[in-house]
C-alpha positions, 0 to 999 in steps of 0.5 A: 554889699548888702541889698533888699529892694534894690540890685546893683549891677554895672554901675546901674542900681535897678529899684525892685520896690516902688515906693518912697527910699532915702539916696545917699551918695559920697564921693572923694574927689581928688585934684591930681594936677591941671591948672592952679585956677579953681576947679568945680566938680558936678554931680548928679543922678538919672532915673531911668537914663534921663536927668533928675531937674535939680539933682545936681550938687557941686564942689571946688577944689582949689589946689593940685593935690587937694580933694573934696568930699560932694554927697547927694542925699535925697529922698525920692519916690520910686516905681518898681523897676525903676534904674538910677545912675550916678554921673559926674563932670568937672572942668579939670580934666585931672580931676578923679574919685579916688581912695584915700590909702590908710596909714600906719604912722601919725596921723593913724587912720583906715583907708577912705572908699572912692564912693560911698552909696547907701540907699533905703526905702522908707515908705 
């Protein structure tokens, strides 16, 4: 983990700088059973423990065993001490973020993270 102006700590990025930063946020979702109907994941994110107006963002997955990638990227304008939070829903209660394990046979690939988060100022 690397960090300038901003700190992590239990699941709370705390912005040390004012000022305007890119958010980029990934999550790999995944349908570990349930329902055969379809099933909506949300995300979005607080500033400062309340609800950003239009931050959410929203995928399906169709199948059990299926998974769907749902990103955030935002540029937002933030005070010094600012906290930012990542929270999400869905109306399937087997619904998780979860990694993608790496294989050594065809196809060959490395492992996939849960959550992917990169954040940085740019004003």
């Amino acid at each position: 983990v690397y960090s300038s102006g901003v700190s992590l700590a239990t699941n709370t990025v705390t912005v040390t700088n004012a000022g305007k930063y890119t958010v980029n946020l990934n999550c790999q979702f995944y349908k570990q059973g349930g329902s055969s109907a379809n099933s909506t994941i949300y995300l979005w994110y607080r500033i400062g423990g309340s609800n950003v107006a239009n931050s959410a963002v929203y995928s399906s997955v169709y199948h059990t065993g299926d998974s769907s990638l749902v990103s955030i990227s935002v540029m937002q304008n933030f005070s010094a001490g600012d906290t930012l939070t990542f929270h999400w829903s869905s109306n399937e209660s087997t619904m998780q973020i979860a990694t993608g394990a790496a294989s050594a046979t065809n196809p060959i690939h490395p492992a996939a993270p849960a959550v992917s988060l990169s954040i940085t100022q740019v004003a």
